[in-house]
N, C-alpha and C positions, 0 to 999 in steps of 0.2 A: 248137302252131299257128304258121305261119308269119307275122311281120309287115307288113299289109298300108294300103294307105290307101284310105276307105270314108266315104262322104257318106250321111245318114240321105236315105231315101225317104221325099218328103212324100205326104201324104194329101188326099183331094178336100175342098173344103171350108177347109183347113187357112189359115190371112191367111197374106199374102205380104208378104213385110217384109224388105226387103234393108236389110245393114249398113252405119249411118254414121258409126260411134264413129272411123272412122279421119280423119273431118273435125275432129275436134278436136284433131288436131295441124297444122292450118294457120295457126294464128293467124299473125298479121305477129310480134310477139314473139318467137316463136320463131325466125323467120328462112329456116328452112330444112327438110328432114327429118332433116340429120344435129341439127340442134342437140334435134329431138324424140328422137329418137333416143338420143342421151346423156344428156340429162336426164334420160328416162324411164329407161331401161337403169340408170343410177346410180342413181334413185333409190329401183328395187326393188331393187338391193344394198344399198344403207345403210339402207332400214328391214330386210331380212334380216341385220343383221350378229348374231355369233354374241358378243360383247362381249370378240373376247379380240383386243385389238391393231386396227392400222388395217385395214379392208377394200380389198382389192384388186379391180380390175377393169382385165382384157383388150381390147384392142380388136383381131383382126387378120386380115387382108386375104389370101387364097389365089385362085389361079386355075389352074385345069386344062385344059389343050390338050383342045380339042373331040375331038381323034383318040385320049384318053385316058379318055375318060370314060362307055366303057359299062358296066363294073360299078356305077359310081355310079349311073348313071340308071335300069339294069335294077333294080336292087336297092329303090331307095330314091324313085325318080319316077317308076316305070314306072306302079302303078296312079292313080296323080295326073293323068297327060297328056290323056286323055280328056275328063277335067275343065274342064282349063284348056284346052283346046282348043272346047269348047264355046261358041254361038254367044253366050250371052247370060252369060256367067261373069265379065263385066266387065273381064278383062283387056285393053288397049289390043292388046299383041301376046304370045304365047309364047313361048320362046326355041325357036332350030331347034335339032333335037338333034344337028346336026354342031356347035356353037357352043363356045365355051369356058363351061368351069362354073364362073364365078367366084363367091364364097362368103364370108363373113365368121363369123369368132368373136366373140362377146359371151360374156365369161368371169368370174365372178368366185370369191374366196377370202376365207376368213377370215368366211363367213355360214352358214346352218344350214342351206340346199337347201329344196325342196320337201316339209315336213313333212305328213304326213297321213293319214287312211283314202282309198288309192285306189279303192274301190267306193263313197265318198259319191256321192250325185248330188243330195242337195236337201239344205238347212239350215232345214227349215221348221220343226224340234222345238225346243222351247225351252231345252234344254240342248246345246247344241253343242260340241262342241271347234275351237280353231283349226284349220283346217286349209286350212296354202298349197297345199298341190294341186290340192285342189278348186277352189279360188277362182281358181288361175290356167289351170287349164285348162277350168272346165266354167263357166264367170261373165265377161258381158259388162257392166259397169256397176251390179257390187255387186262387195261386200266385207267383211271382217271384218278390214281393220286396224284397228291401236288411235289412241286419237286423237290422238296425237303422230307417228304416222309421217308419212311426206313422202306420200307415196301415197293417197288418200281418195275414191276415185271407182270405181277397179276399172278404168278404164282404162289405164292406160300400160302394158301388157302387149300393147295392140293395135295400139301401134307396130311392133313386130315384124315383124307382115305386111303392116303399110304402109310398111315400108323396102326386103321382097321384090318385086320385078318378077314374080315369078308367086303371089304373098298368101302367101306360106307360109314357115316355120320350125320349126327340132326343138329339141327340149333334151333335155340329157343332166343328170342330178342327182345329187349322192349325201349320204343328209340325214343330218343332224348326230345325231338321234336312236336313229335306229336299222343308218345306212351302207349299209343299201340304196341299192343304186344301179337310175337310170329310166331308160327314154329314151321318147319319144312324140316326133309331130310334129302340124301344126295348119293347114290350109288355109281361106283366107275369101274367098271368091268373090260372087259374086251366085246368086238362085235361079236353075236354067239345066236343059237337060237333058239326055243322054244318051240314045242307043239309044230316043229315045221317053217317055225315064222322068224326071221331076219331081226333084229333087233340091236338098234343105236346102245354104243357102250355107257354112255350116261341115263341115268336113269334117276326120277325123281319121288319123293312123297310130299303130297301134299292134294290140294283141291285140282281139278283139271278142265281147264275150258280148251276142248281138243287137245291141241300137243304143247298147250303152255301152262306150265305146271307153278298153279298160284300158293302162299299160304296160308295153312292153316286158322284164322284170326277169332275160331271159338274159342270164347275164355275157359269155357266149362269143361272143354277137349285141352286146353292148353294144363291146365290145373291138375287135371286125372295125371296126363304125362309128367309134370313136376312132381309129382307128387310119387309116382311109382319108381320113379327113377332118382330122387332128391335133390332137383332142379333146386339150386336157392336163386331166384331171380326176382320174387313178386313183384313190387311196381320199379325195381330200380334199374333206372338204362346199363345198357350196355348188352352181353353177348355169351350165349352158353353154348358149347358145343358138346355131345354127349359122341362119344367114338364106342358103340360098340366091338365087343371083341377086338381089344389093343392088342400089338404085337408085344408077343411076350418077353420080348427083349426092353420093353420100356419098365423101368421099375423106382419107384419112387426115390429112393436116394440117390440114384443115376438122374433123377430129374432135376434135384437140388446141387446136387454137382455143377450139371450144366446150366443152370441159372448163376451162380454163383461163377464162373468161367464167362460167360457169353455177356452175363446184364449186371455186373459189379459196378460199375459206372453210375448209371441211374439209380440202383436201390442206394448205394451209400450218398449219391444226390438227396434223399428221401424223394423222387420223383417217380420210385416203383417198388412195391409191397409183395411178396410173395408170398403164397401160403401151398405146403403141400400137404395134405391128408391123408390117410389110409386108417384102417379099423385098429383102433384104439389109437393110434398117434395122430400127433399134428408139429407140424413144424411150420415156421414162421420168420422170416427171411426179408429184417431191415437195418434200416442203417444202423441198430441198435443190437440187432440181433446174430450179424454174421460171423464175428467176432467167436462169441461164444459157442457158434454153430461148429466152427470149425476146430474147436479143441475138443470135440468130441470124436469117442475112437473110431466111428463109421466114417470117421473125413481125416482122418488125422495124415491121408496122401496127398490132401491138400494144402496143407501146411507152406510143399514150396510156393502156393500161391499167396502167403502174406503178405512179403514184401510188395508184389505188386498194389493189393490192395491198400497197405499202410502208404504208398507213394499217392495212389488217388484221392483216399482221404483226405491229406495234406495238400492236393493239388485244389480238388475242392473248396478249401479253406481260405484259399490265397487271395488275397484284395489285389485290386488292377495294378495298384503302385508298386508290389513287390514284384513286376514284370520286368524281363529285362527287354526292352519294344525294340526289334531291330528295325532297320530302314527298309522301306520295297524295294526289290527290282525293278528295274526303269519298265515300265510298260510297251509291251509292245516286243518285246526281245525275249528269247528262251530264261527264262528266270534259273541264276545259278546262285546256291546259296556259298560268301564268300565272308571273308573278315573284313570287306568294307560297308560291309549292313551293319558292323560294329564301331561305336566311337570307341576310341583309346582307353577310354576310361570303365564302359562295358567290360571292354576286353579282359581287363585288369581286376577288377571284379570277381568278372565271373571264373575265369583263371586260380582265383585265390579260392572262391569257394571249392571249387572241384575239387583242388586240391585238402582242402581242408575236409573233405568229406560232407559237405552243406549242398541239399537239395536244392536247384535253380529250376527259375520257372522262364519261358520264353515266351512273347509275341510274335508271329512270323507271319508280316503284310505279305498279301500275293493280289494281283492283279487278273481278272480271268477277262476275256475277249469273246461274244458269240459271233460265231461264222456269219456274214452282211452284215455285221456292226461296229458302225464306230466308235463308239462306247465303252470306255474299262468299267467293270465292277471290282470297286475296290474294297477286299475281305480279309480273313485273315484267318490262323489255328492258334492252335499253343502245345507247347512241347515241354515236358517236365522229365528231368533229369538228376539221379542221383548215382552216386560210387557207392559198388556195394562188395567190398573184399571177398566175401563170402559163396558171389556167385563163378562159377566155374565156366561160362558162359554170358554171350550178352542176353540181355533179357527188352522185348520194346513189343510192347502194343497198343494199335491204331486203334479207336473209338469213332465210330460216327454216329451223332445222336444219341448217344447209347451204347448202340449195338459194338461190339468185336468185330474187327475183321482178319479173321487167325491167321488167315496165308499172306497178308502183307507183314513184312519185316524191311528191317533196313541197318541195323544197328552190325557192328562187326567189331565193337572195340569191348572183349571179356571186361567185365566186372562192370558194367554200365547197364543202366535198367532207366528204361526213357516207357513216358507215356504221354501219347498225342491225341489230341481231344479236339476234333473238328463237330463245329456245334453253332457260326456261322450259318444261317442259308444259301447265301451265294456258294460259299464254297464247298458247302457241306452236299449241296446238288450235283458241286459238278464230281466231285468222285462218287457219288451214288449216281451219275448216269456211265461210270467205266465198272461199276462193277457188275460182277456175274450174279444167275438169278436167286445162286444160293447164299449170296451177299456176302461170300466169304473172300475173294480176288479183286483187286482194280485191275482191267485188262484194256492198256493202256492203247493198241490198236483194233479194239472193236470201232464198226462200221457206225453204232448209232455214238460212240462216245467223238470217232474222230471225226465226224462230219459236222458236228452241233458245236464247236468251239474250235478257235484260231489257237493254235502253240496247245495244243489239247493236251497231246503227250509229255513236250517238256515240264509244261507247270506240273502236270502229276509226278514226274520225277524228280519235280521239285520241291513237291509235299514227302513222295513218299522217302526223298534219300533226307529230309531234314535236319531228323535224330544224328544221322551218321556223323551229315558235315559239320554241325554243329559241334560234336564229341570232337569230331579231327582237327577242328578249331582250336577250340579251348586245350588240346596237349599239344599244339604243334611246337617246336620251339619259336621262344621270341625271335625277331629281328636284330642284328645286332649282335655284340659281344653279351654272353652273357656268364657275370663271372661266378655264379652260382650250377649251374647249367651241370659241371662234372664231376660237384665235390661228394660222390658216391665211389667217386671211384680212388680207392687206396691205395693204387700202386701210384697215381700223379705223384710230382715233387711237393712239399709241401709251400713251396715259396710261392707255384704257381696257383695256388688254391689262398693268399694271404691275402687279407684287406687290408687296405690302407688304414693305416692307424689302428690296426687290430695286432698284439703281439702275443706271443705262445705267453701261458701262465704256467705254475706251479699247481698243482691239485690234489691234495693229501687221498691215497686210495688207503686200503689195509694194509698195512706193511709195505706201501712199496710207491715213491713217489711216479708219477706219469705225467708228460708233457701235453697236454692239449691244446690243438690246435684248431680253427675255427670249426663252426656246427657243419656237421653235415646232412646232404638233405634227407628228410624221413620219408618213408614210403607211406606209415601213416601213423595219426594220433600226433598231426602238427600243432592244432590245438591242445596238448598239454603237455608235449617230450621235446625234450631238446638233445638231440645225438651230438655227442664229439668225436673227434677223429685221434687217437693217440698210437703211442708205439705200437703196432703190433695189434690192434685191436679198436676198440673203441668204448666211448663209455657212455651210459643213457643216464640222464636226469631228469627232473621236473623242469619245464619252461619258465624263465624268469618272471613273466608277469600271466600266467596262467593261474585262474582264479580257481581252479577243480584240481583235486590231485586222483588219479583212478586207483582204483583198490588192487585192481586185476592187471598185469600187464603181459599179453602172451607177446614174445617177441624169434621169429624168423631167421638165420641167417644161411646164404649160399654167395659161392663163388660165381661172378659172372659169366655167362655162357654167349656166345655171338649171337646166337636166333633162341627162341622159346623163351618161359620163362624157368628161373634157376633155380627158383624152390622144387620148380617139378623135377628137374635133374641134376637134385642135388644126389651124391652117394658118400656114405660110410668113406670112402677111399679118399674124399677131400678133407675130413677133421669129423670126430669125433668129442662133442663139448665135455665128453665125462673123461676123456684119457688126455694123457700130454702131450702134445708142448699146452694143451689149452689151459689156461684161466679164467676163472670164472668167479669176482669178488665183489661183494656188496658190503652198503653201507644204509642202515633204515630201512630196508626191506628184507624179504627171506623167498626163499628160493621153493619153488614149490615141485617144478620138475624140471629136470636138465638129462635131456637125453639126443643124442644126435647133432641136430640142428636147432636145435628148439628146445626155447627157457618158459617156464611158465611162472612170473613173479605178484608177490604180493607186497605190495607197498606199506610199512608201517607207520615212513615221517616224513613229510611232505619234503624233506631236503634229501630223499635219496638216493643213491647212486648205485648203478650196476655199471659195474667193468669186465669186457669180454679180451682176453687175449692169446696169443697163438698163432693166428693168420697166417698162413705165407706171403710174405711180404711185395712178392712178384706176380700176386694173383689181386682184382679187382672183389673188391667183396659188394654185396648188396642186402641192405638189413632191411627186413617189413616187422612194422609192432603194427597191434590191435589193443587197445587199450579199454 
């Protein structure tokens, strides 16, 4: 039988129900169609991966001169046109058939293909087999993934023909179990009708016993099609999908953008290989490579995305012992994350890193409960946290399996950049069963999330505020006196700021002696400066047993303000460092800029010293260095 494409004939009577699964790739989150697009595309490759080595996916861009393209269209769109040319088929326009045929590949490797019985049509028996073929051709919003995949809705298979400007796509297969190789294609329209006659909005190509549309399984028809269109697929499993006529908003650097945004996690894992293509270029997208992908000037807007990567790399890297393991919440109770999951000694710890600008990595036990069970499963995440001066803003994104989830946030403390990596099954299930179908929200009272687990909600706001309370943790003040706690602040007495057994010294400046009195604390660069507090000012030097002395030291200063922070409103009308009363005197370094508020020094002898003075005496200062 020749390969044909064929839309079921509806019946009188029959509801009329046009398709909207493809509205659920518009969220704002998403951005765009390419970014649904990849997301979705990768992320039925990586629940298909076949477990041997990282999975690859294709991305690439063809176009065929209109004056070239009648065997394509005879062969392979010709019974389609009528369709799409139809009044009420939804399509905005048709392409004219003198047009160029431009076409994209969605390719991937290293996965098991469409496994299945191709004559299923219903799963309604209680003993079923998996089977992707069914589910991805014949199922609109069901599924039979397992509950760790990325995928849980049975949707994102229908981005495909919401990426096509005439709804439609083919795929080529060839599955890991048995090396059959398929081909089919999949049209979605609106109901509309032809020659008079009613006609169902999905519509199929492929072989047809009645109205159940089989595939294609001639090698010989498979081969002509790879070959006219440049299918790479020959005996190796996995899954090709050809979209003709993309939407013209999808464009190949816009695809590697979004790879690089949505699936950073896994490719710097080496657990996913990208590759994008177009006529004469190729780009190639791994743990090796994105790096330099992105110092080039078509990404150079990407750039604010290093930091985040440089944190996963590093989180990547990390052995179980460098963790800091908190304790679980009691089971069975709303799990609140608190400073008694910390021992004293954590505490103290991690305290000191923060402070010190040192990346800390987290374990966080959680306990999850299904609805009629008595049973905990006990799991867990990881939370990775670094100070980044630099950011103006907090920075924190959620990871499941993989995947992004862009619309959860939780982080509210500026200059903190947190990245949480749930990769667990137990728990990594239960927030892919709260999130929505575009996998971009956990929506913590949906009906299927809150009925399938006991305290559903709380433990998710137990996952999702983690970053926060953690950060709120580690700067809260200690317990106790602490007699470090206000030596930032210069207007105190000095008696009340003295340690025991610590007495004022003598300190030679340039011309002019100056009393120093104990350190004060630094906002940053505590690993190699030691601030003191003297008359009028204060003076910076190298840290006594600091084994690095920095070349560069830009250093900050503003007056105290009650609320914000005081560099941002600082003004001209508090001091001026270039005019008087100020002073500004070195010793082994040299001065590089001094203007306003802000010294930019360079170090020339590891025993240097800058002395800043002038202050008003009745005003609280605050100094930030970057060293």
């Amino acid at each position: 039988m020749r390969p044909e494409w064929q839309f079921r004939k509806m019946h009188p009577g029959e509801m009329n129900v046009d398709p909207i699964e493809g509205e659920f790739f518009t969220t704002e989150a998403l951005g765009s169609i390419t970014d649904a697009l990849v997301r979705e595309s990768i992320q039925n490759s990586l629940d298909a991966a076949a477990g041997k080595g990282a999975v690859r996916v294709r991305f690439s861009f063809f176009s065929v001169p209109g004056n070239e393209t009648g065997e394509l269209r005879n062969i392979y769109l010709d019974g389609l046109v009528p369709h799409l040319e139809a009044r009420h088929s939804g399509l905005v326009e048709a392409p004219s058939p003198n047009a160029d045929l431009a076409y994209m590949l969605i390719e991937d490797f290293g996965t098991r293909g469409l496994q299945g019985d191709i004559y299923q049509y219903d799963d309604l028996e209680d003993e079923v087999k998996r089977n992707d073929f069914y589910y991805f051709w014949r199922n609109i919003g069901r599924t039979k993934k397992e509950s760790t995949d990325l995928g849980r809705w049975g949707l994102g298979k229908t981005v495909f023909q919401a990426a096509s400007r005439i709804n439609s796509f083919f795929g080529v297969t060839v599955r890991e179990d048995d090396s059959v190789k398929l081909l089919m294609g999949q049209c979605v329209l609106r109901i509309h009708k032809v020659n008079g006659k009613r006609y169902s909005p999905y519509g199929y190509f492929g072989i047809f016993d009645q109205d159940l549309a089989l595939p294609v399984q001639d090698s010989a028809y498979i081969e002509k099609f790879s070959e006219l269109f440049g299918v790479d697929r020959s005996d190796q499993p996995g899954l090709s999908i050809l979209i003709p006529y993309p939407d013209e908003d999808i464009k190949p650097l816009d695809c590697i953008k979004s790879v690089i945004k949505h699936y950073f996690f896994p490719i710097l894992s080496a657990k996913l290989i990208i590759e994008v293509q177009f006529p004469q270029r190729r780009y190639l997208l791994d743990a090796v490579s994105v790096d330099e992908l992105l110092n080039k000037r078509s990404f150079q807007e990407s750039l604010g995305f290093r930091g985040l990567l440089d944190l996963a790399r590093w989180a990547i890297r990390q052995p179980e012992e460098s963790y800091f393991r908190l304790e679980a919440p009691e089971p069975g109770k709303s799990p609140k994350l608190r400073d008694d999951l910390f021992t004293e000694a954590q505490l103290e710890k991690a305290r000191q890193h923060l402070s010190e600008n040192k990346r800390l990595s987290f374990y966080v036990p959680v306990s999850i409960q299904r609805q009629n069970s008595k049973t905990f499963m006990h799991s867990g995440f990881s939370v990775f946290l670094e100070k980044d001066d630099t950011l103006d803003r907090p920075e924190d994104c959620f990871i499941r399996q993989g995947i992004t989830i862009p619309e959860v946030t939780s982080l509210k403390h500026k200059g903190i950049r947190a990245l949480i990596s749930i990769s667990e099954p137990t728990v990594s299930a239960f927030v892919g069963d709260a999130e929505n179908p575009a996998h971009t929200e956990w929506e913590r009272n949906s009906k299927k999330f809150k009925s399938k687990y006991k305290l559903g909600p709380s433990t998710l706001d137990f996952i999702k505020s983690s970053p926060r309370e953690i950060v709120k943790i580690l700067t809260q003040p200690k317990k106790g006196r602490d007699e470090n706690l206000l030596r930032h602040l210069f207007s105190l007495p000095v008696d009340f700021l003295k340690q025991e057994g610590q007495d004022n010294k003598e300190t030679e400046g340039e011309g002019a002696k100056e009393k120093v009195t104990s350190p004060v604390v630094d906002v940053g660069g505590l690993s190699y400066l030691q601030l003191h507090r003297i008359k009028g000012g204060f003076a910076l030097t190298r840290k006594s047993r600091a084994e690095k002395v920095p070349k560069l030291i830009t250093i900050w200063m503003a007056y105290e303000v009650r609320s914000g922070s005081p560099f941002r409103k600082y003004t001209p009308l508090d001091f001026l460092l270039e005019n008087p009363p100020m002073k500004v005197l070195t010793q082994g370094a040299e001065i590089l800029i001094k203007q306003k508020n802000f010294i930019k020094l360079q170090v020339v002898r590891p025993d240097f010293r800058l002395a800043v003075t002038g202050f008003d005496m009745n005003r609280d200062l605050r100094i930030k260095t970057n060293p």
